[in-house]
C-alpha positions, -999 to 999 in steps of 0.1 A, spaced: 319 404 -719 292 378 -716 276 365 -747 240 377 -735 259 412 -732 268 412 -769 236 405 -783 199 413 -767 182 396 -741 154 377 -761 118 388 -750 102 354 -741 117 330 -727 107 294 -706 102 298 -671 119 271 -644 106 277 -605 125 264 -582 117 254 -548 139 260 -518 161 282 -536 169 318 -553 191 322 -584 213 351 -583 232 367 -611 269 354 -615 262 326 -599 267 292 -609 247 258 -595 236 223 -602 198 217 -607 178 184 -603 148 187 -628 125 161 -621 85 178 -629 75 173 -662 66 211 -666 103 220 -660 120 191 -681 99 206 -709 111 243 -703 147 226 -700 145 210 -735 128 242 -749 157 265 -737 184 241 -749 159 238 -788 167 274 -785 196 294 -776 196 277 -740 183 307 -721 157 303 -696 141 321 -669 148 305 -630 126 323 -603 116 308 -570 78 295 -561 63 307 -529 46 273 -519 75 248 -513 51 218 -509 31 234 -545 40 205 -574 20 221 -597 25 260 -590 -1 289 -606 13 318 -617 -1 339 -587 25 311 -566 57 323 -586 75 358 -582 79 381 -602 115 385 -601 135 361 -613 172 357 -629 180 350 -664 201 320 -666 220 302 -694 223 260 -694 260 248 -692 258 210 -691 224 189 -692 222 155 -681 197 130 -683 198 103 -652 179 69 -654 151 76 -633 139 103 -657 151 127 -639 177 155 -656 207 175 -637 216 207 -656 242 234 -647 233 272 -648 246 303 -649 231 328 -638 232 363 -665 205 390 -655 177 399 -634 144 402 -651 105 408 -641 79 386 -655 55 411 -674 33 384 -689 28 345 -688 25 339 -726 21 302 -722 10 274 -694 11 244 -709 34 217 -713 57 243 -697 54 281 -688 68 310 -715 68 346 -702 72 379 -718 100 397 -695 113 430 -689 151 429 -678 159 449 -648 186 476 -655 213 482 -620 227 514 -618 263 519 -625 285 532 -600 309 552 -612 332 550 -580 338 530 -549 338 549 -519 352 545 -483 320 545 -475 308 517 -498 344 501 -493 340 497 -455 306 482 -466 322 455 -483 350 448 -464 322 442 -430 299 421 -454 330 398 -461 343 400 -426 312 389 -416 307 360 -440 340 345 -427 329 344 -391 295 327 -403 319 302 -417 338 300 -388 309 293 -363 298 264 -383 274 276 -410 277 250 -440 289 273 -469 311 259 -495 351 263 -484 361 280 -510 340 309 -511 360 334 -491 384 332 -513 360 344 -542 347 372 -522 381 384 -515 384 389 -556 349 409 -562 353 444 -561 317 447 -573 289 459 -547 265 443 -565 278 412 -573 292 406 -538 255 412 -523 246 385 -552 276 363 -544 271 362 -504 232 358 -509 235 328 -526 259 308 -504 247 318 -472 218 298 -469 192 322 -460 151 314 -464 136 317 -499 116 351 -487 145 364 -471 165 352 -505 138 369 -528 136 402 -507 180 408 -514 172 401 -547 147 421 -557 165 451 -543 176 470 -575 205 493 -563 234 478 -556 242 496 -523 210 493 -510 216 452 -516 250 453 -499 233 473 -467 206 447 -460 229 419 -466 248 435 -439 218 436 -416 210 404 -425 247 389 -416 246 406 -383 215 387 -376 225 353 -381 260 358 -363 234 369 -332 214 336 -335 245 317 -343 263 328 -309 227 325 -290 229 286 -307 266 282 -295 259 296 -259 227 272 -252 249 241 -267 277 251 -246 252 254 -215 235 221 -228 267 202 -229 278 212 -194 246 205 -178 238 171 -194 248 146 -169 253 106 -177 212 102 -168 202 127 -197 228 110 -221 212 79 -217 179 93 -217 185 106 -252 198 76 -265 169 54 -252 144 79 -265 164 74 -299 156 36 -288 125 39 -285 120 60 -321 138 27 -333 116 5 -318 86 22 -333 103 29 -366 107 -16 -366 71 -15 -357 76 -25 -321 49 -5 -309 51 25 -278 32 -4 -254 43 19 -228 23 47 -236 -3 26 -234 -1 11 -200 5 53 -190 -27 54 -208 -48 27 -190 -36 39 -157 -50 75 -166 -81 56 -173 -83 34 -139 -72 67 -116 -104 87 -135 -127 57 -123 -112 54 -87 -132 81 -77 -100 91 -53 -101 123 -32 -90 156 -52 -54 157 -31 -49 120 -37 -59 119 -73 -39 150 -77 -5 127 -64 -13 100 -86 -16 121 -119 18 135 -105 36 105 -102 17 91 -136 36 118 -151 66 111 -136 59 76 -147 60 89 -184 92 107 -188 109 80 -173 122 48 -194 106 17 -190 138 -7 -179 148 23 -150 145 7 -114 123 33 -103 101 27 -128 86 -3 -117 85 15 -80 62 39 -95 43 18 -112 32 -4 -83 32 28 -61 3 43 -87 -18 6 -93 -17 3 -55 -32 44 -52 -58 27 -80 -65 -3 -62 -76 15 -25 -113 14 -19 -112 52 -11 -151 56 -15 -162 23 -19 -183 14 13 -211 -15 20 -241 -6 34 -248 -16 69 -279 -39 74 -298 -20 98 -325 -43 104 -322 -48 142 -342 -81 147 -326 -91 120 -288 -88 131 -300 -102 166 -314 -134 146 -280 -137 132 -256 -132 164 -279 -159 182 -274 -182 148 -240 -178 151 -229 -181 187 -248 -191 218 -248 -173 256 -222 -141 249 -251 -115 260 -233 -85 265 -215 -90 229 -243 -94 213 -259 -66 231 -234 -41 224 -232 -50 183 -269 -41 185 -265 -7 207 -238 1 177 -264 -10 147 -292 14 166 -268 48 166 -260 40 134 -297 37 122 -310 69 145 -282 89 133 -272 83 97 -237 75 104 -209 70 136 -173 65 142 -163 24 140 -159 16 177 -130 -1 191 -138 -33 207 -114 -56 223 -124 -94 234 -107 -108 261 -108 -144 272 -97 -178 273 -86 -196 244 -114 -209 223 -145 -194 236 -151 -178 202 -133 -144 201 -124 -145 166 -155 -164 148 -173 -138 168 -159 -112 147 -171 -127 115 -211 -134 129 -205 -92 134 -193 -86 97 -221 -108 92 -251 -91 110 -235 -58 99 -236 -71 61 -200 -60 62 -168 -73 48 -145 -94 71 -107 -92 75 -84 -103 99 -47 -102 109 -25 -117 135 -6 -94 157 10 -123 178 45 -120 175 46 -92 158 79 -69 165 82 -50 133 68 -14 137 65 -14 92 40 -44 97 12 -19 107 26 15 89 47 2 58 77 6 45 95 39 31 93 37 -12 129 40 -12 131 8 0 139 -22 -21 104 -44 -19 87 -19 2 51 -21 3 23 -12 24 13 -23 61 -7 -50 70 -39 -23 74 -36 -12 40 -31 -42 34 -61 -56 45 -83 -27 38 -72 -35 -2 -79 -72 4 -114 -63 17 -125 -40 -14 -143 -20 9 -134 14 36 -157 -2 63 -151 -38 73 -150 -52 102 -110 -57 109 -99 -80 137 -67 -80 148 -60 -113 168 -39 -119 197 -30 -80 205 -19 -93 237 11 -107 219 30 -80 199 67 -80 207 87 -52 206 127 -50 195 153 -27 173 129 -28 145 104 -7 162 74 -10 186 44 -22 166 22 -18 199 30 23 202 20 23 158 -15 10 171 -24 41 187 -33 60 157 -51 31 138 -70 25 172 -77 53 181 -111 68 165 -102 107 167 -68 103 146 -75 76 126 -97 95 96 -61 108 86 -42 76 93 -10 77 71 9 47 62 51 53 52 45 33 16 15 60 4 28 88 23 -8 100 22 -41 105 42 -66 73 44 -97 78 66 -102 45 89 -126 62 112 -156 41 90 -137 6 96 -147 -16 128 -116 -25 148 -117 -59 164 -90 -67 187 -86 -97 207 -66 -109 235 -62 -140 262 -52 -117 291 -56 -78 294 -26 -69 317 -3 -73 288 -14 -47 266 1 -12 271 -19 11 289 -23 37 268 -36 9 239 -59 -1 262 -77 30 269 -84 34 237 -107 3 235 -139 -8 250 -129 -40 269 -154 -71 269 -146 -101 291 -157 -133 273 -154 -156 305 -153 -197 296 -183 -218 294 -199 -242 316 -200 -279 311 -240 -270 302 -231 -243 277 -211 -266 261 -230 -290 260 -258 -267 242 -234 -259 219 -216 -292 212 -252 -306 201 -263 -272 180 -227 -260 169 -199 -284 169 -217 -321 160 -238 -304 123 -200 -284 115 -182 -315 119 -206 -339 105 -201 -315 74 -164 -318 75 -163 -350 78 -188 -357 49 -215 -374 74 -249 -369 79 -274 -378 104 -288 -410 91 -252 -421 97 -244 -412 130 -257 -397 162 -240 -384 198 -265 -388 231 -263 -361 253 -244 -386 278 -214 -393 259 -215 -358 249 -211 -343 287 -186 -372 295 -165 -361 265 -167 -327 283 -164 -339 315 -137 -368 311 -118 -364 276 -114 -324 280 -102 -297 308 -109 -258 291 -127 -231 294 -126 -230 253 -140 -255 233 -112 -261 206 -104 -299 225 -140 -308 227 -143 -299 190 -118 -321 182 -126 -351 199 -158 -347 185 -143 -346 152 -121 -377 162 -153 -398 163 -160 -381 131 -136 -390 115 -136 -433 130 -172 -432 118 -163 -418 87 -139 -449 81 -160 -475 92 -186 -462 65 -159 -461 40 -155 -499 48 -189 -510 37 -207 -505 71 -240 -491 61 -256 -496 102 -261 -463 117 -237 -454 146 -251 -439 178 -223 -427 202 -233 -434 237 -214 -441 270 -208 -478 262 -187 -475 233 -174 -440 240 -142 -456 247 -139 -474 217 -139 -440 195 -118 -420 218 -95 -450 241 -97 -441 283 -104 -411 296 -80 -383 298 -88 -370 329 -102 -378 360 -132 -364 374 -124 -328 399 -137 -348 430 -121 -329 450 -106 -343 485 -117 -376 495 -115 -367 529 -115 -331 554 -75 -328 557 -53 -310 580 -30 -287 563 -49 -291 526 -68 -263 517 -84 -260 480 -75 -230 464 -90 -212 429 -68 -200 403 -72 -179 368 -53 -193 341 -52 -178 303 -71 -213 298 -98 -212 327 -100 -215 361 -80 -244 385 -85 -256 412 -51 -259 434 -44 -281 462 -26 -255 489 -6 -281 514 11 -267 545 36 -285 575 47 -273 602 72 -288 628 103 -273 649 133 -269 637 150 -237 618 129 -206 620 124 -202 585 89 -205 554 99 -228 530 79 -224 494 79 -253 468 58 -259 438 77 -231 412 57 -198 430 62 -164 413 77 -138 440 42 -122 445 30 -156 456 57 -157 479 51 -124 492 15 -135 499 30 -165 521 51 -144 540 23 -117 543 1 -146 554 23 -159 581 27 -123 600 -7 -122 601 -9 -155 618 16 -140 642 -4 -107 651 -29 -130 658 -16 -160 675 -38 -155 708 -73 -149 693 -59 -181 669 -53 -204 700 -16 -206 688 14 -201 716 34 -171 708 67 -190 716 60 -218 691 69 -191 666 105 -190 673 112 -226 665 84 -231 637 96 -244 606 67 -240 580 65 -259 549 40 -247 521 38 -266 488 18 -264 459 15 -300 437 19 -297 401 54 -282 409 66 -279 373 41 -257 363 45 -220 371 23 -205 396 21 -167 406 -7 -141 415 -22 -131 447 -52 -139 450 -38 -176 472 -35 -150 500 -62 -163 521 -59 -201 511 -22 -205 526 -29 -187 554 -58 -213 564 -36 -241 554 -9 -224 574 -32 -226 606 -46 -261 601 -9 -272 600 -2 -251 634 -34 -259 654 -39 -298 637 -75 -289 628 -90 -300 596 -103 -280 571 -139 -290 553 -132 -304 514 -162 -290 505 -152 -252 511 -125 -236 485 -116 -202 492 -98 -171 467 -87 -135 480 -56 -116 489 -46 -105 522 -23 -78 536 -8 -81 570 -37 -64 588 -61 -93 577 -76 -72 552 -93 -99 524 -90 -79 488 -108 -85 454 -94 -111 430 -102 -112 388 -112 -143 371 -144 -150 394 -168 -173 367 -139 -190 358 -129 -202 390 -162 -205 402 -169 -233 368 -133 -252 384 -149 -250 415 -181 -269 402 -160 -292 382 -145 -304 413 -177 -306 431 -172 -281 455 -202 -269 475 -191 -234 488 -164 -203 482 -151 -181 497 -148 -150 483 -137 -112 491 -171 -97 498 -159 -72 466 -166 -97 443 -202 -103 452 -217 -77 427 -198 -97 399 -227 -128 411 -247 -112 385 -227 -124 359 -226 -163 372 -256 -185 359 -282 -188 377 -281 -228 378 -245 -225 391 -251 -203 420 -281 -228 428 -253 -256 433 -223 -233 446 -230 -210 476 -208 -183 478 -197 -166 511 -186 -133 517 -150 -121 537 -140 -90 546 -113 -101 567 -94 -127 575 -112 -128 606 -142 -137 592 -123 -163 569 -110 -181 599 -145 -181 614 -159 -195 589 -133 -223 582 -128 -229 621 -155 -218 640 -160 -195 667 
């Protein structure tokens, strides 16, 4: 019998609430008291018979609780032990006695007294099998909460197994199991006994369900989590470190900045759609991963592309004419077709970037052309060099898997340039190699082509860009080297060389004012006459370009410049007289031609990548071994033109004045000086033929006549390439007429009129008409 059994429960009594917890009856625990409210109903229990009221608040987070915030039901408790600790704190040990209801607060402050009413349990008079069973499940099920981990104090089972009370087992296994205050407070307030037992019961079977739903997911957990998710964990627990040290997350706010740059790149929906993709991807990864870094340059380089940032094309025609004609002297059908482009664009809003391809000589302006275009166009300009390219990734990227992948050189470029409609050249085309690595050449076709390059896709971005607004700019020295099916896809311009007049218009209004600037001269300190001008062109260089002239120009430039530097303060004008002293003896002699008519030397045109030649075609003949020798390093279709040559001279030895019989003791000797460079192409056809019957018949042949074609072994004469240019070697060498397949005579249109007033040009259709010419009747 308990003490409060002997005598009466006392009527008011001070009120503890508790948070996080509900007393039952026969149930001893340790209390930390640490609000003043409850150290003051403490000290009035133990002033009194140390009895006190414990009942649960319904606010947790409450540190001043209102009646309405306390229930109603509560458990009357008696203070073992009291102790005070030394940060005012005090730990006390209660029993729990009786349940009781709170009727009536009496009193709030300092501390709560309440008028109670003690709950009365019905007494069972017998246990049944029934209510035995009950039991016997409750504590059966308490054991395997404990066994699947719950945190319940060891030792409990072992008190279970001695209560053969309903009611105080319900109590009992409440109070250890750990359950929610409302949960808690609902088995308490349940007044019979049996009824208590039941719901504990329910309550029991619920928490085993959750417990072996927690122990399957753990299981699954800790079979799935590989050595990635493991160290994810831990460097999220890192990274809570880090922050908890005041570190700061900087990585969410470079994830943040990059959201903020792809809203402002004003990409296409499908490509901003990707990057917010791999921006998330970029999140949930750790900072120090490799990939990381992958994705991050990946997503700046998505942010960087000018996907809809475009300049606006000056479409003031005059204007863009003014420019061109600024820029670059002669080049007519350039210039005309940069303005046919301009007037589309300006009659119909908008048009596909042509693909234009410049073919000619070395330094006849190909490439600066292309910037006086971006210029008139009020484009950007970029450029790449495609010569010795063999790499197909240089034009479409590399894969992202890829250690130090990146884009290709059109991306590239199209970054560089800030804008989706420059004007891109792409020098020396002419040039690309190709090897195990790929055939840049055939990864051209798409970027040049303007029906599949609005979708071109490059391996690094894996995604759709639209070139079809860029203006491709290719260049090249000779044409038959570029793949056929790269060449139909662009618009072909021959850029032929100049004359020695062109250059000389453009030496005195191009090259002298760039390289007095480069030189930091200016007129009042020196000045070129026209004369030493043309003999610089004439005498100190041999090109159809004008990269030699400009530096010899810049050579006396730069003598000037040092004879200034010196203390000479006299103005310098460069004239023929003291040429020689800025640039030493001339490099070459003048093209004079023959000095005499020859027997066996015929001149001869040729089409270099450089300009036109003029070869010197000898032929002998004497008897001896039947047999056509060839010196002077010829190419096989050369040869085959000698050979072809000499069979027509055969077929016609009668009409030719040649004895058929001489044939089958002729030994004929063609050579062509300049042995050590290489020579090929047919278009000496005719010129060793006539060389060929000089030597046989002993006639000379006229030094003012040179002669181009091909022949076949009929005597047919067939059209030859390269005219202008071996039409300007022919004027260098002072030659006075040419012969040329009758083909080529619509091409006249293209040679300057002064030229064709100091070459004539005669016509051949066959070699008939060749030799007439040449040798008369």
């Amino acid at each position: 019998m308990t003490e409060l059994e002997v005598r009466e429960t006392p009527e008011i009594l001070p009120l503890l609430p508790v948070r996080d917890m509900v007393m039952y009856p026969s149930v001893i625990l340790p209390l930390f008291v640490g609000r003043d409210m409850s150290i003051n109903a403490v000290e009035k229990s133990l002033s009194r018979d140390r009895l006190i009221l414990v009942t649960a608040q319904k606010d947790l987070t409450d540190e001043d609780p209102l009646p309405g915030r306390i229930y109603s039901v509560g458990v009357v408790s008696q203070i073992m032990r009291m102790l005070r600790l030394p940060d005012g704190r005090v730990k006390v040990l209660i029993q729990g006695l009786k349940k009781a209801t709170i009727v009536e607060y009496v009193q709030e402050k300092p501390t709560f007294l309440v008028r109670i009413q003690p709950v009365e349990e019905p007494i069972l008079t017998e246990i049944t099998l029934e209510i035995e069973a009950l039991m016997r499940y409750v504590k059966e099920e308490m054991e395997k909460v404990v066994s699947m981990g719950r945190m319940v104090p060891p030792d409990i089972l072992m008190v279970l197994d001695t209560i053969d009370e309903p009611g105080k087992l319900a109590d009992v296994a409440a109070a250890n199991l750990g359950l929610a205050v409302d949960k808690a407070q609902e088995v308490l307030e349940i007044v019979d006994p049996i009824a208590r037992l039941r719901r504990l019961s329910e309550i029991l079977g619920k928490e085993i369900e959750l417990l072996n739903m927690q122990a399957k997911i753990l299981s699954q957990a800790k079979e799935e989590m590989s050595k990635t998710q493991r160290e994810y964990f831990l460097r999220e627990q890192m990274k809570a470190i880090r922050t908890e040290l005041g570190e700061g997350d900087e990585r969410s706010e470079e994830v943040e900045d990059l959201r903020k740059r792809i809203k402002k790149a004003k990409m296409p929906k499908d490509i901003e759609k990707e990057a917010k993709k791999q921006l998330e991807r970029l999140d949930a990864m750790h900072p120090d991963a490799v990939e990381s870094a992958m994705l991050r340059t990946y997503i700046e380089w998505l942010i960087e592309l000018p996907w809809g940032k475009s300049t606006k094309d000056r479409l003031d025609i005059k204007k863009a004419k003014t420019i061109l004609d600024e820029d670059h002297y002669d080049l007519d059908k350039v210039k005309e077709r940069i303005l046919e482009f301009l007037s589309v664009i300006k009659l119909k809003g908008e048009m596909k970037g042509p693909i234009l391809c410049f073919v000619g000589p070395p330094g006849v302006g190909k490439t600066s052309l292309g910037k006086s275009i971006a210029r008139a166009l009020g484009r950007k300009f970029q450029r790449i060099s495609l010569g010795g390219m063999k790499d197909e990734a240089e034009i479409r990227g590399h894969r992202r898997t890829y250690v130090g992948s990146m884009p290709g050189r059109i991306i590239q470029g199209i970054k560089q340039a800030g804008t989706n409609n420059p004007v891109f050249m792409m020098d020396e085309i002419d040039k690309i190699g190709t090897d195990f690595r790929g055939d840049p050449a055939s990864a051209l076709l798409e970027v040049l082509d303007p029906e599949q390059n609005n979708a071109f896709s490059d391996h690094y971005l894996n995604l759709p860009f639209d070139l079809s607004k860029v203006m491709f700019i290719t260049t090249a020295n000779r044409i038959d080297t570029i793949p056929s099916a790269l060449k139909d896809r662009m618009e072909t311009i021959y850029i032929p060389g100049y004359t020695e007049r062109e250059k000389l218009v453009i030496a005195k209004k191009y090259l002298v004012p760039k390289q007095l600037v480069e030189n930091g001269l200016t007129e009042d300190m020196i000045q070129f006459a026209d004369h030493a001008l043309a003999t610089i062109i004439q005498d100190y260089t041999r090109e159809a370009g004008l990269r030699n002239l400009e530096r010899e120009i810049a050579s006396v430039g730069r003598k000037v410049a040092k004879r200034i530097a010196e203390g000479r303060k006299e103005k310098v004008t460069v004239t023929l007289k003291n040429l020689q002293s800025f640039l030493g003896p001339a490099k070459y002699l003048p093209e004079g031609g023959l000095e005499e008519d020859s027997i066996g030397i015929v001149s001869g045109l040729a089409w270099t990548e450089v300009g036109g030649e003029v070869l010197y075609i000898e032929a002998s003949s004497r008897k001896g071994k039947k047999e056509l020798m060839l010196t002077g390093s010829m190419g096989d279709v050369m040869k085959e033109s000698a050979q072809a040559a000499l069979t027509y001279i055969k077929s016609k030895a009668g009409a030719l004045g040649i004895e058929g019989e001489i044939f089958d003791s002729l030994e004929m000797h063609i050579h062509i000086p300049q042995g050590a460079i290489p020579k090929d192409g047919p278009s000496a056809g005719i010129t060793m033929a006539v060389a060929m019957i000089s030597a046989i018949t002993g006639k000379p042949i006229s030094r003012k006549i040179a002669m181009t074609g091909e022949i076949t072994l009929t005597g047919r004469v067939l059209p030859i390439g390269g005219l202008k240019e071996k039409t300007l070697a022919a004027l260098r060498a002072r030659v006075e007429k040419i012969i040329i397949p009758e083909e080529n005579m619509r091409e006249l249109v293209e040679i300057p009129q002064y030229v064709k007033r100091k070459i004539k040009f005669l016509p051949a259709r066959t070699m008939d008409e060749v030799v007439r010419i040449m040798f008369g009747g």
